[in-house]
C-alpha positions, 0 to 999 in steps of 0.5 A: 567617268570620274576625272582627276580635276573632279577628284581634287575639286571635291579635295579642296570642296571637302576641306571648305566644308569641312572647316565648319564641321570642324568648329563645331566639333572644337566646340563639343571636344573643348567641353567633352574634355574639360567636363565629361559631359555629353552635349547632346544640345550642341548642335541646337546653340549652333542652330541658334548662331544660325536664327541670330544671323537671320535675325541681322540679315533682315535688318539689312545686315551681312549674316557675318556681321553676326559672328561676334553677336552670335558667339557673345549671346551665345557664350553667355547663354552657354554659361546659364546653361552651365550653371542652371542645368549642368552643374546640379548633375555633373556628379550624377550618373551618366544616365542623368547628364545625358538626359538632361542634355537631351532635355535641353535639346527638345527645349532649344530645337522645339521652342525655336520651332514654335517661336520661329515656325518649322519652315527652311529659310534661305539668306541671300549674300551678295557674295553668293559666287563661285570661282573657277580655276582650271576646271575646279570650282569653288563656292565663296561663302564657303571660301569665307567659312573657311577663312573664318574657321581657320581665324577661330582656330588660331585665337582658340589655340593662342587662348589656350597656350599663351593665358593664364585662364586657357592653361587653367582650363587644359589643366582642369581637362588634365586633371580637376582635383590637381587643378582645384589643389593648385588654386584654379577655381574648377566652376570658374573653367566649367562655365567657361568650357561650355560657354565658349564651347557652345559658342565657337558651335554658334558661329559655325550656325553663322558661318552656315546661314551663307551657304545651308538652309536654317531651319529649327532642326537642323542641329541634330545632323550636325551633333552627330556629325560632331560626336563622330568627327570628335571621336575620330580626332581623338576625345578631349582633343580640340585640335584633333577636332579640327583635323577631324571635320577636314577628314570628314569633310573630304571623306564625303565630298569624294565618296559623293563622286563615286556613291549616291550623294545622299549615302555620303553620310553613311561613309562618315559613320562607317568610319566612326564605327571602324574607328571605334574598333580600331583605334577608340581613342581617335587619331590624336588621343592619347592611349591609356 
């Protein structure tokens, strides 16, 4: 029997989770909408924020210290990445960028692979408690995530709205060709969009490695998850974004409650498909 301190212990569980699936959904909205891109990579840079909190964690370092390591060699990576690879097929057919996104993919998840073994890693935080409050459980590390991805969310939107580059960059996801008549330089906000996009991604893969086991492919449910959250949210819309991983996150901690908790997913892609029927452009996008 399902009590109500069950139901809302599983609300406030599924906005913690949620928190993160949110950042990494910001990230792939914020280079969907100033690029048309599809990342299908996404997920693997954050699989990467993941390996360098390892990496710290075994110096003898809190994983969190990695967040701004993480999200530095990462945005850094993100715009290699832009130059080297996307930029050459942004004006090919969709076929074309969507294979090479899947090429960067099966490069990033395999080569971690073969360097760093296929093995799950755990990473032991001292941290690791839980909080009871009448009856509702709450898990610290994810409690920091949350904390964390609301700070992110807050810099990323204050980023946007309060500088000259961050309206540069709502302008070129507006309008490119307007943009670029105005004096912005639209390559400048393309390596800007995926490096700071793929970067907020990597520090969910940091904030992840206090609470979910890292392992090569774990990227790959988190793309996914990502894709649908964005859809749901609204194309191209960050904040949407955001909004989005909290619904998905508390759509699947409840269903837990009530469903085998290994189909909990398959809630958040019932509504994915739903959405697509309904409403395409997502709950914050705007119609054409």
């Amino acid at each position: 029997m399902v009590s109500e301190i069950d139901v809302i212990s599983a609300i406030i569980n599924g906005i913690l989770v949620g928190s993160i699936y949110s950042l990494v959904a910001m990230g792939l909205a914020l280079i969907w909408g100033v690029m048309d891109v599809i990342n299908f990579a996404h997920g693997d840079y954050m699989m990467l924020g993941g390996f360098i909190a390892y990496a710290l964690y075994l110096a003898g370092l809190d994983p969190l210290v990695a967040v701004p390591v993480a999200f530095g060699a990462i945005f850094l990576t993100g715009v290699a990445t832009q130059r080297l690879v996307i930029n050459p097929v942004l004006e090919a057919p969709l076929v074309s960028q969507i294979a090479a996104t899947f090429a960067l993919l099966l490069m990033i998840r395999y080569g971690a692979e073969a360097a760093f073994g296929p093995y799950t890693r755990l990473v032991k935080v001292s941290y690791a408690e839980t909080i009871h409050l009448g009856g509702i459980t709450i898990f610290v590390p994810q409690l920091i995530g949350f904390v964390f991805s609301i700070f992110v969310a807050l810099l990323l939107y204050l980023f946007l709205t309060r500088t000259y580059v961050g309206i540069a960059l709502q302008a070129t996801s507006q309008n490119r060709e307007a943009a670029q008549l105005l004096g912005i330089n639209v390559k400048r906000m393309y390596d800007l969009a995926f490096g700071i996009g793929v970067g907020i991604a990597a520090i969910a893969g940091v904030l992840l490695t206090t609470f979910y086991p890292l392992f090569p492919e774990e990227g790959g449910f988190f793309t996914l998850l990502a894709f649908i959250i964005v859809v749901l949210g609204g194309f191209g819309s960050v904040f949407g974004s955001y909004i989005g991983g909290l619904i998905i996150g508390v759509v699947e901690t409840v269903s837990a409650l009530f469903i085998t908790p290994s189909l909990k997913d398959v809630v958040a892609f019932i509504i994915f498909i739903v959405m697509i029927m309904v409403r395409p452009t997502g709950l914050f996008g705007k119609k054409e």
